[in-house]
N, C-alpha and C positions, 0 to 999 in steps of 0.2 A: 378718829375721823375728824376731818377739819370741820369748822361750824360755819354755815355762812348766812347771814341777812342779806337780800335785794330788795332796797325799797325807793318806793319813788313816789309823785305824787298823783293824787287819785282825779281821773277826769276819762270820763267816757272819748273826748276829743284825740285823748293823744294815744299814741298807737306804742308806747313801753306800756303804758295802764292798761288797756285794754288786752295787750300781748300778756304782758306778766301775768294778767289776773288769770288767764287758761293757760299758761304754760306749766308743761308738764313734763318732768326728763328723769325717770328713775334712777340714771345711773349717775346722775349728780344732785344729789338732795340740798335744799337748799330752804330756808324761809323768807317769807314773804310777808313785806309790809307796805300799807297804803295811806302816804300822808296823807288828809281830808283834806287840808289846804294850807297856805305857805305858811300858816304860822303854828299846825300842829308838830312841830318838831320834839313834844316832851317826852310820846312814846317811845321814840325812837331810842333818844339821850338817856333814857333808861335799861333801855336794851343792850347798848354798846358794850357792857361786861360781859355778854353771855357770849359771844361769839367773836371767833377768830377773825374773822373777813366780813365787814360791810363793806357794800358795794351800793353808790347811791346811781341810779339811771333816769334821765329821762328824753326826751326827743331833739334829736338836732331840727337846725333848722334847715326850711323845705329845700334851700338850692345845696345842701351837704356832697359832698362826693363821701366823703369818711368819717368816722364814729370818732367821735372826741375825747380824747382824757385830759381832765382838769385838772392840774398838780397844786394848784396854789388858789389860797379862799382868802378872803381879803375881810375884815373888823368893820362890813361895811352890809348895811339893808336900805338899797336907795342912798338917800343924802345922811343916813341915820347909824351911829354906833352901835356893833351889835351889841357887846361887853366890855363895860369901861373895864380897865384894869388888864385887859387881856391884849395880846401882840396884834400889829397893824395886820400882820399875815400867817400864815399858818401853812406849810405845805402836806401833801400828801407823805403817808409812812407806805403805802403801795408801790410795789417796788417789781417790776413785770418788764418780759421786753415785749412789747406790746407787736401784732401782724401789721402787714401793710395797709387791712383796713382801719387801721387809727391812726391819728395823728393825737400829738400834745399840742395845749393850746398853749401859746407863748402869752397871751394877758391875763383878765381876771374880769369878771365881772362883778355884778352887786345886787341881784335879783335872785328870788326865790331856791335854786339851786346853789349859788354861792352860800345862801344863809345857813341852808341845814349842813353844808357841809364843813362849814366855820367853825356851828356848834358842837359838831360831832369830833374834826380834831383838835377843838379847844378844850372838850371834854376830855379826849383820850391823852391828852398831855398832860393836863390838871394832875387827874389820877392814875398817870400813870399807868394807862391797861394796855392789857397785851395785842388788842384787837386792832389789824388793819385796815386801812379806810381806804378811798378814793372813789371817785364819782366821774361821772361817762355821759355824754350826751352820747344818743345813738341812732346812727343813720335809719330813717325810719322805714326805708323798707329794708333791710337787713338784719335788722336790731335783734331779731329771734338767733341768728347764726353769729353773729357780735357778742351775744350775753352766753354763749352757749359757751364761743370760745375764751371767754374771761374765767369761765366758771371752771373749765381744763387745765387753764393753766394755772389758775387759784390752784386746782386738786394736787396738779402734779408738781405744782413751786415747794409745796407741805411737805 
């Protein structure tokens, strides 16, 4: 059976947190994790060995027509290096043909999502793990039927 973490970050405002925290789907088992805030990324970087598939999520913004995939994390927190020594960029190793309701973002950004997802494929490249990455902003009112359909096709790409 495939493994997979969803984790994103925790705040009663945004509607992946509040959703993730009571979603519930038997037929695609899944664990769940809840950064505290943008800089608790350690549990996480520890976790990346146990499981095949992280998926990082959190909330597009309000005028979104469609759910985001972020292919490319950038050695950057604000005006700040995340890891000296480590590459200017990093792409996703998530490899999907994603529905109509996503698009790929063609830039990059440098805030809290960008960061944990830096550390997570600068970690999975370091040590070489088996575990695939990629991270999703997601359209907020759809975001339940978005994460439903990643997780199907996560099962069925396995």
């Amino acid at each position: 059976m495939t493994s997979i973490l969803v984790y994103t970050f925790f705040g009663y405002a945004k509607a992946t947190s509040r959703g993730l925290y009571n979603y519930n789907d038997q037929t695609m088992p899944f664990d769940k994790l809840f950064i505290p805030n943008r800089f608790g990324t350690s549990k996480l970087i520890e976790k990346l060995h146990l499981y095949d598939y992280v998926l990082g999520i959190a909330d597009h913004n309000k005028n979104a027509t469609k759910s985001r995939f972020d292919p490319v994390y950038i050695n950057k927190y604000s005006n700040r290096m995340l890891k000296a020594d480590s590459p200017e960029q990093i792409s996703a190793n998530l490899n999907l043909t994603l529905p109509e309701t996503f698009y790929t973002f063609a830039g990059t950004t440098n805030g809290p999502c960008n960061r944990s997802a830096y550390l997570c494929m600068n970690e999975i490249t370091l040590k070489c793990l088996h575990t695939t990455f990629g991270f999703f902003h997601l359209h907020k009112k759809r975001w339940e039927s978005d994460l439903a359909t990643l997780l199907r096709l996560i099962t069925s790409h396995s």
